[in-house]
C-alpha positions as CSV (number, residue, x, y, z in Angstrom):
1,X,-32.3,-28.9,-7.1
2,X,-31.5,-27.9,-10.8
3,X,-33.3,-24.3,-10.0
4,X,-31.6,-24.1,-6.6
5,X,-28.3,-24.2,-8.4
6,X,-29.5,-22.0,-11.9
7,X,-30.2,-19.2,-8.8
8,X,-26.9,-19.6,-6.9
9,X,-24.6,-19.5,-10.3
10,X,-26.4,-16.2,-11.2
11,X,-26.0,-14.5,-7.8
12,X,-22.0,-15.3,-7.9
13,X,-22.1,-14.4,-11.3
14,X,-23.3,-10.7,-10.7
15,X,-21.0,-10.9,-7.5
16,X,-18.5,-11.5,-10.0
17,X,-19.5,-9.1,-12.3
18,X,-20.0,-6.1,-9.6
19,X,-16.3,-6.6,-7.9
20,X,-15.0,-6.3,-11.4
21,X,-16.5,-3.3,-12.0
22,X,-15.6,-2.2,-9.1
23,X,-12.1,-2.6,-9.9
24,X,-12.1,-1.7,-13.5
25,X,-13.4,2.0,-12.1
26,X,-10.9,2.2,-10.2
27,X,-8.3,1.2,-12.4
28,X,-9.7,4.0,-14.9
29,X,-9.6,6.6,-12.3
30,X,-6.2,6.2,-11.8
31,X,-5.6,5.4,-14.9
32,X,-4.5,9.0,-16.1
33,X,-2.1,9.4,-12.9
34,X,-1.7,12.0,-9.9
35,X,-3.8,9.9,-7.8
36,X,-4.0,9.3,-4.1
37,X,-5.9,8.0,-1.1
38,X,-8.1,11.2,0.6
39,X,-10.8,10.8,3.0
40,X,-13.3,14.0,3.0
41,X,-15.8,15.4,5.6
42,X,-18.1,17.6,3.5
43,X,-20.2,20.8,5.6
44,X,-18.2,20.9,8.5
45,X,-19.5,23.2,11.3
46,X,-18.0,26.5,12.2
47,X,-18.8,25.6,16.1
48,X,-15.8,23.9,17.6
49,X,-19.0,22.5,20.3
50,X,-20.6,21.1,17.0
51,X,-17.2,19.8,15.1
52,X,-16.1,17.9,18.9
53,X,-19.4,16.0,18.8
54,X,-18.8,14.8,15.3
55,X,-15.0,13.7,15.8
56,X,-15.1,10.5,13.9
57,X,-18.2,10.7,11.8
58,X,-19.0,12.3,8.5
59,X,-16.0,10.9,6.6
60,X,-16.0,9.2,3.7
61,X,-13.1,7.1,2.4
62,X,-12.0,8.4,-1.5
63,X,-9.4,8.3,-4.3
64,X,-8.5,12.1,-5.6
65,X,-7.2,12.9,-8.8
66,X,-5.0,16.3,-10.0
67,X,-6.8,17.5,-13.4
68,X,-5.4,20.9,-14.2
69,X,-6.7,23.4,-11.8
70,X,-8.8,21.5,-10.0
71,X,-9.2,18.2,-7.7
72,X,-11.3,15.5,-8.9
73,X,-12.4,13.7,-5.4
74,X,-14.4,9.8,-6.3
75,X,-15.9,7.7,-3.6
76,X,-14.1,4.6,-3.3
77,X,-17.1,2.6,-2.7
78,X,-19.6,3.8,-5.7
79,X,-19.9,3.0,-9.5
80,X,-20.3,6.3,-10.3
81,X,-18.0,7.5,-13.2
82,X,-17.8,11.0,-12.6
83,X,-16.3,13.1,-9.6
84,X,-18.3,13.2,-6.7
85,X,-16.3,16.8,-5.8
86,X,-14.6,19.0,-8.1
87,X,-12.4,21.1,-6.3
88,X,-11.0,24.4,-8.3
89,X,-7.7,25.2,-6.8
90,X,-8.2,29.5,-6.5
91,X,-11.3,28.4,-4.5
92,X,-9.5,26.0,-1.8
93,X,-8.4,28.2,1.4
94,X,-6.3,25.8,3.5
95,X,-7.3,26.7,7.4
96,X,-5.6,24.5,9.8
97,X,-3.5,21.0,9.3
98,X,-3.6,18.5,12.7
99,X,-3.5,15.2,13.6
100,X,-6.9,13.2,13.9
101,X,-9.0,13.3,16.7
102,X,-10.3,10.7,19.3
103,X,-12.5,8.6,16.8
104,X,-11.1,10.1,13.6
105,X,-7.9,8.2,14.4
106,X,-10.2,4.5,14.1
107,X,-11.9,6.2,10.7
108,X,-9.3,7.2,8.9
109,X,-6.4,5.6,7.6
110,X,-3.4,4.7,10.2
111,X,-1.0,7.5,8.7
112,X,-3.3,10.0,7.7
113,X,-3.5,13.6,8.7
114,X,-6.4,16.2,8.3
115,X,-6.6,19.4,6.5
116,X,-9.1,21.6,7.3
117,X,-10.4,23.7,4.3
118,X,-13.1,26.3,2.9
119,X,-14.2,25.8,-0.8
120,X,-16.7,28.5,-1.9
121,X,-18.0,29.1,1.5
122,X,-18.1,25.2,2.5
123,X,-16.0,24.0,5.2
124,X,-14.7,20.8,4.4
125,X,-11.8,18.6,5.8
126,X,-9.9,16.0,3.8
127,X,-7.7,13.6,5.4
128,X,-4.5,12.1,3.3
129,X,-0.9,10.9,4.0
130,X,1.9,12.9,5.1
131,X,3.5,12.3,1.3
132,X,0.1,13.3,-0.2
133,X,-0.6,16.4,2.1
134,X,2.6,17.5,0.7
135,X,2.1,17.3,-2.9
136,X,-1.5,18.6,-1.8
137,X,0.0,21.6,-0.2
138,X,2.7,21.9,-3.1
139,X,0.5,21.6,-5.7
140,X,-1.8,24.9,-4.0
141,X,0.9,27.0,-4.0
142,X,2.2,26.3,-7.4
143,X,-0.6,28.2,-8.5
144,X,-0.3,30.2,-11.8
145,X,0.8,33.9,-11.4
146,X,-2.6,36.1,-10.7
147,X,-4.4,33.3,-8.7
148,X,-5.1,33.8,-5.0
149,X,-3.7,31.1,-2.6
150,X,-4.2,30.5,0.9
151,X,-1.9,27.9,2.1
152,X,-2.0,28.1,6.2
């Protein structure tokens, strides 16, 4: 009984212990500020045959972060202290901005709309709140003198 018990306290203790670093990431993330809610669907295919069939999957929920020139984009769920993306804003070519999609609309956050994007060659698609798609879109064209922006 007494072992029973030693093994149950440990396992809510680590339960413990995980959910509050779970938070305390997050809390560091934001932490420095210019933070909000984006979804993002890396490797996107060209096809629009091949991007119908995956209406819905590929997107994974996140927390981005302005830093300078760039987009810091975390996975909410992950312990990971460092970026998963780092997106360089001379390298982001905004393509298309709609609504979600059949399935998309269940995956993504009730008021979130999609952006679809090029970085480097990579088509990607982030999804993010009307307010956030326009400090997003803002903050591409506020670009430093010099830098080329594509903002569709």
């Amino acid at each position: 009984m007494f072992l029973a018990l030693l093994v149950a306290g440990i396992v809510v203790a680590v339960a413990l212990l995980g959910l509050f670093l779970f938070g305390l990431r997050r809390r560091l993330i934001q932490r420095p500020g210019g933070t909000f809610d984006c979804s993002m669907r890396w490797g996107v295919p060209e096809d629009t045959d091949d991007a119908a069939e995956l209406a819905g999957k590929g997107w994974v929920y996140g927390v981005a972060r302005y830093s300078g020139d760039s987009i810091e984009w975390f996975r909410v769920f992950s312990y990971a202290p460092r970026p998963r993306r780092v997106l360089a804003r001379e390298a982001i070519e905004v393509l298309e901005r709609r609504a979600p999609l059949g399935e998309e609309e269940l995956a993504l956050l009730s008021d979130a709309w999609v952006l679809a994007c090029r970085h480097r060659g990579t088509r990607l698609e982030l999804a993010m709140s009307e307010d956030a798609l326009t400090g997003f879109l803002a903050w591409l064209e506020a670009a430093p003198p010099g830098q080329r922006v594509n903002v569709a």
